[in-house]
N, C-alpha and C positions, 0 to 999 in steps of 0.2 A: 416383375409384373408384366410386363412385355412380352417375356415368352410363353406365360400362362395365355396373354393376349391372343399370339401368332398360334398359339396351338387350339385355341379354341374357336377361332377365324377359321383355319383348317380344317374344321371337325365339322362348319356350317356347309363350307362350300363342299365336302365331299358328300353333305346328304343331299346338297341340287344334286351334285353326279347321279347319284345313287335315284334321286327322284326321278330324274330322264329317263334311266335304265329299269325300272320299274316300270312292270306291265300291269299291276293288279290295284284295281281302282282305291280299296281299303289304305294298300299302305300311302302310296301316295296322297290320297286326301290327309291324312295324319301327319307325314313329313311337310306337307303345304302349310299346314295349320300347324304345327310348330316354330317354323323357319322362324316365321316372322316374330317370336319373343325370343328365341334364343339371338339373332342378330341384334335385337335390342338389350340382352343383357350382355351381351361382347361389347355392343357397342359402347353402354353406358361404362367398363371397368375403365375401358380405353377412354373416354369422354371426362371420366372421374379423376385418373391421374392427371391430364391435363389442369383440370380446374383445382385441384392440389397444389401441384407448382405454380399456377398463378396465386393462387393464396400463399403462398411462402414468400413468393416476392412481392407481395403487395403488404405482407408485414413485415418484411424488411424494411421493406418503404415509406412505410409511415413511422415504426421505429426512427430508422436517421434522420425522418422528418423532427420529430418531436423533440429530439435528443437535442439537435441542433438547437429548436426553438429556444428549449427551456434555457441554455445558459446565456438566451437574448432577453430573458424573462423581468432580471432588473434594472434592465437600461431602456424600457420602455414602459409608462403607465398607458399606453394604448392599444388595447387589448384588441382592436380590428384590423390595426397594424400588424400585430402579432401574428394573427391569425392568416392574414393575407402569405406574412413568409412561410406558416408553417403551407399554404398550400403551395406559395412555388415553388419550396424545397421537395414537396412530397410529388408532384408532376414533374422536377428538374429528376429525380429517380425513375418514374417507374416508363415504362418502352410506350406501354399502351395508354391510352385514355381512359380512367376510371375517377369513380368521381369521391369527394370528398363530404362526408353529410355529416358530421356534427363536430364542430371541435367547440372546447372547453376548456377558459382559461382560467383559473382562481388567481389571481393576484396576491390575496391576501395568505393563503397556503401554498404559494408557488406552482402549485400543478398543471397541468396541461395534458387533456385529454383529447381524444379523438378516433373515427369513426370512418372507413372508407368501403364503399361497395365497388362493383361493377361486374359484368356480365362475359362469360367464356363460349366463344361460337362452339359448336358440338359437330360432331363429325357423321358420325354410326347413328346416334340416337336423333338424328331427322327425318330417321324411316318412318319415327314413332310422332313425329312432328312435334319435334324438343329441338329450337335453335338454339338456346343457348340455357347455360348454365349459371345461375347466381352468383357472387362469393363477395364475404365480407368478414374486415376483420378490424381490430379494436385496438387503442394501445395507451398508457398512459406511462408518465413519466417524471419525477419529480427528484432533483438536486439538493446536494448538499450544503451549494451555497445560497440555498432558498431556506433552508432547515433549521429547526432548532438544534444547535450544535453544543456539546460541552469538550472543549481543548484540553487534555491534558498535559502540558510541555516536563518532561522528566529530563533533569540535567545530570548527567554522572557527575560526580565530584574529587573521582578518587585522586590518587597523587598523580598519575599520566596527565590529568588536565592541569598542573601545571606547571606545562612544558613551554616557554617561550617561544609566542605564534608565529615570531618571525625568523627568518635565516638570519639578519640581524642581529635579533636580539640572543639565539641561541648562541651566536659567537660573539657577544659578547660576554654572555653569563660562560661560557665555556673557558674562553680566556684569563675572564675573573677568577671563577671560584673553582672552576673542572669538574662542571655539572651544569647538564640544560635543564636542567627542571627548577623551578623555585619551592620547595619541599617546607614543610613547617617546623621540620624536626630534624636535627642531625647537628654536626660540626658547627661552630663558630669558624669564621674567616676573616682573615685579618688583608686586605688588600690596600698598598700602600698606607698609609700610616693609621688606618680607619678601620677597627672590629667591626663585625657583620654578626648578628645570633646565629641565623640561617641564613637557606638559600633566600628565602624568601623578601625576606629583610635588605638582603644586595639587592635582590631585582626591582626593590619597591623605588630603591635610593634612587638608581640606576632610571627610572622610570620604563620598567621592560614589558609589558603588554604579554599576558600568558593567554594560554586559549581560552583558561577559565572564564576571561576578561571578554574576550571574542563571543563565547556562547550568549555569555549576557549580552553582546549586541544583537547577535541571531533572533533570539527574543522578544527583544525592543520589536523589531524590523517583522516581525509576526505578530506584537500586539497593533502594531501599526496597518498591518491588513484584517484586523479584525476591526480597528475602527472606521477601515473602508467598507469593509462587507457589512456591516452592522451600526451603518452611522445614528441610530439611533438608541443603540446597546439593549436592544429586543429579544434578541436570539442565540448570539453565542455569549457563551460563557469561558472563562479561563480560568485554569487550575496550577499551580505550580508547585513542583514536588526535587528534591534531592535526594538522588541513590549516591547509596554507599555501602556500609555493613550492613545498611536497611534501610527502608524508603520513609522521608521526613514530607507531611507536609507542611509546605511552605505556608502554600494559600489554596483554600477549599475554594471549587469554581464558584466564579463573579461574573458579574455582566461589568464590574469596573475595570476596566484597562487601567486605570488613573492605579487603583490599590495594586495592582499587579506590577508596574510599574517601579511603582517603592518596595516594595517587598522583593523585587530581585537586585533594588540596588541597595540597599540597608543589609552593611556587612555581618549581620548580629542573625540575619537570618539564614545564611548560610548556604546562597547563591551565588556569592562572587569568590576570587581567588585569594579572600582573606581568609576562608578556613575549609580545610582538607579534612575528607576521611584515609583512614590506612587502609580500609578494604573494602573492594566493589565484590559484593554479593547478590549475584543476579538472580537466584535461586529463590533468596529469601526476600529481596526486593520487589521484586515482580510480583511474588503473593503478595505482599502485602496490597500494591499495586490495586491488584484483582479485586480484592476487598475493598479499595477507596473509591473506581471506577463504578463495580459494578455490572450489569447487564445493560445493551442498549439498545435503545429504543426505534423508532422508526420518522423521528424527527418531525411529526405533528406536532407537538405542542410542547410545551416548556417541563411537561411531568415525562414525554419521552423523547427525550433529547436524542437524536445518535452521537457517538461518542469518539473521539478520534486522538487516539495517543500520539505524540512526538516525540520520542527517544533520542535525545545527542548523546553519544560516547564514541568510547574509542572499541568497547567490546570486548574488556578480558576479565573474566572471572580473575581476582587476585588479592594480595595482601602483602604489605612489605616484607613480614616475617616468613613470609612462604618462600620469599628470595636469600632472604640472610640469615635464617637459623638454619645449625646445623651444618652447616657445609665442611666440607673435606677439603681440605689445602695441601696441594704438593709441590715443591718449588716454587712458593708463591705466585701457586695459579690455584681458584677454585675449581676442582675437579669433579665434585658430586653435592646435591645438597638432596636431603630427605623430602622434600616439598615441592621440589621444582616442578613435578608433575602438574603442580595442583595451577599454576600460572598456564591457562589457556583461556580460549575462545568462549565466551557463553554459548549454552546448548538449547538452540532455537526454541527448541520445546517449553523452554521456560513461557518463551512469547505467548504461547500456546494457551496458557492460565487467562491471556485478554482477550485474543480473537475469538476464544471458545465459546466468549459470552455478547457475542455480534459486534466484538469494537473492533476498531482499524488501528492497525499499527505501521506509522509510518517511522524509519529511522535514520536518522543523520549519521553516519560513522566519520568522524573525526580520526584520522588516519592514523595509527599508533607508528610514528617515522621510527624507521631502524638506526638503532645506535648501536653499533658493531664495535663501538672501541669499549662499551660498557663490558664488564665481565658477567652482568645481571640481567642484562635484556639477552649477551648468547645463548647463559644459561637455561634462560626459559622462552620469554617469547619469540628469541630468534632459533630457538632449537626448533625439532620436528614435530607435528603432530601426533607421527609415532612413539617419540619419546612421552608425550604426553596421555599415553595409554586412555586417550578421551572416553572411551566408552564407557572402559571401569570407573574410571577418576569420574566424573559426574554424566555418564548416562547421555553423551552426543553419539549419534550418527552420523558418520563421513558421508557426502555426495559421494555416489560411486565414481563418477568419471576424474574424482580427485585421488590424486596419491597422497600417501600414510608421509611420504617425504617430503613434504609439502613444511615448510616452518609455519609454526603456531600463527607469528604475525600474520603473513600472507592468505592465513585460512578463516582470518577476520571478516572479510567480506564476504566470504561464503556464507557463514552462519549468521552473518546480519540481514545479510539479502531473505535469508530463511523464516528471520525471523519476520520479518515484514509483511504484511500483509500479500502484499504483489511487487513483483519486484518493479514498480512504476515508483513506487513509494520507499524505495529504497536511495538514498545519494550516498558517494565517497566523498571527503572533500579534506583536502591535504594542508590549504593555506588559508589564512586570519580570512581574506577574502570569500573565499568557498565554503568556508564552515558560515561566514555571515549568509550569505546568500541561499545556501543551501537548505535550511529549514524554512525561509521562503519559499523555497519552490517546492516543499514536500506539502506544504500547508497548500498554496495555489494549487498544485498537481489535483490535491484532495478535493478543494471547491469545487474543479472545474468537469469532474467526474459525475456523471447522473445514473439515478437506476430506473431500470423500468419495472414499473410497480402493477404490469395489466399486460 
């Protein structure tokens, strides 16, 4: 726009020239009597862009204004208080003095609206006696943790969750039985003069804490910010669900924390580490998922909730038999199994089936730790990504700036960050401690995010 500007600025002052140097009274009167609109409409392009960029940052401005406001929106019932911050947030931004003329606070639907004018000095267009230029701009904004919310907390189950949360307790189940997971199914062990069914059964004796155990703290510690955010059980709702060979629910969304509460501790319902699936199918999970979820809403009122998944796993499409059938033995080493392909990554796109239909996905990945002396985690998820021929085998797309050499395990985090809504909403968390915490702060991350709706 500028050199359209300087070129057309150019094009005036060479018809003065040109007017001076004119002898004959016709043209002259004609270029006299032009000048002066064509200088007014140079002036005004030039005048225009100026008052363009001040309107961008004066809705910038009132943007960060409000943004700020609203997540101050629950901790004050005084709405002229509020109001006062949002104006010295919006003047602590903008350079110039512009004034603020309507803001609007709903309390009871958490919004917060507003309205700011003010006036752009004019440069060219004071020939035409135009000082200045109007501009105003508008904005509104409302939070999620002002919102009608429905939670839905999805726990994997498969056999990886339960692996013994602690370094502890992994060596001790290791030194017992020579295995860190507590499994429901497999060998009897006889350790000092005492039979064991399973693993599980040692670890119970043992009193070993598996992460299964840990998720359901995570949980707790998120219904526990629901009864902050919603102290009067209005707004958010909770749902709970276990993935496996396919998604159970648990409990269909409540505004009861209290019924959520029991139903992930009541082992009969099949959220703690007293009962395992053999296979995590995220393919056929996640549909179902989609179907229970549904589409979401815009978080006015209780019939459109918006909706916001929280996924804990570890993230590997598998099944036990996909490791132990079939294999080839030579020298008493496993050398090849028919299946092993099939132990990888889930393929983001699954996630795809939620977001698609306006919900948020945020996910916890609970770290699948490498056990290198297993023959069964080399085989598959400590092999390559290349050996897991992803693309064929269930339909993933590598991140290009990743190598095909990369081990399965390692590429866990790629395709959970993927699958996640934004990668803000994505954590890693490796110990009992960070898997608790960490769906905390996916759930807070969530609240404390706002959109603007104007």
């Amino acid at each position: 726009m500028k050199s359209v500007f300087s070129y057309s600025l150019g094009r005036a002052f060479e018809a003065l020239r040109g007017l001076k140097r004119d002898r004959t009274g016709n043209v002259g009167i004609i270029v006299a009597l032009s000048l002066v609109p064509m200088l007014v409409a140079v002036g005004a392009s030039f005048d225009y862009i100026r008052s363009y960029n001040v309107r961008q940052r004066m809705q910038s401005d009132l943007d960060a204004a409000l943004i700020a406001a609203v997540k101050q929106i629950n901790n004050t019932e005084d709405t002229d208080a509020l109001k006062v911050k949002v104006s010295d947030w919006f003047h602590a931004q903008v350079e110039n003095s512009y004034t603020l003329d309507e803001i609007d606070i709903d309390t009871s639907n958490h919004n917060i609206t507003a309205t700011a004018s003010g006036t752009v000095p004019t440069t060219f267009m004071k020939i035409a006696n135009i000082d200045t230029v109007p501009v105003s701009v508008a904005s509104a904004v409302k939070g999620p943790a002002t919102s009608y919310l429905n939670v839905y907390i999805v726990i994997d189950t498969s056999p990886s969750m339960l692996l013994a949360a602690t370094t502890a307790g992994q060596s001790t189940m290791y030194s017992g039985i020579g295995c860190q997971f507590a499994c429901h199914t497999g060998d009897a062990h006889t350790v000092g003069k005492k039979t064991y069914a399973n693993n599980y059964e040692y670890s119970t004796a043992k009193g070993i804490k598996l992460r299964a155990d840990v998720a359901g703290d995570a949980v707790k510690d998120v219904l526990s910010l629901i009864d902050t955010s919603d102290a009067n059980h209005e707004r958010i709702k909770v749902g709970l669900y276990s993935l496996g060979d396919t998604l159970t629910e648990v409990l269909a969304p409540t505004l009861s924390t209290d019924t959520a509460r029991t139903r992930l501790a009541t082992a009969s319902y099949g959220l703690t580490s007293a009962t395992s699936t053999a296979a995590t199918y995220f393919d056929v999970s996640l549909t179902t998922l989609k179907q229970k979820v549904g589409a979401g809403g815009d978080g006015t009122s209780s019939g459109s909730p918006l909706k916001l998944v929280l996924l804990l796993t570890d993230g590997v499409q598998s099944k036990r038999e996909w490791v132990t059938d079939s294999v080839v033995w030579k020298s008493g080493k496993a050398v090849s199994g028919a299946y092993w392909n099939k132990v990888a990554p889930l393929n983001p796109d699954w996630c795809g089936y939620l977001k698609n239909q306006s919900n948020t996905m945020a996910v916890l990945y609970t770290e699948y730790l490498p056990i290198t002396t297993d023959w069964g985690y080399n085989a598959t998820v400590g092999s390559t990504m290349a050996s897991a021929n992803w693309k064929n085998t269930w339909g993933g797309t590598m991140d290009s700036d990743v190598s095909t050499s990369i081990t399965r395990r390692d590429y866990i985090p790629y395709a959970l960050a993927d699958c996640a809504s934004s990668k803000s909403l994505f954590l890693s968390a490796s110990s009992s401690t960070e898997i608790t915490a960490g769906l905390s702060t996916l759930f807070t991350q969530y609240l404390s995010a706002v959109r603007l709706t104007q």
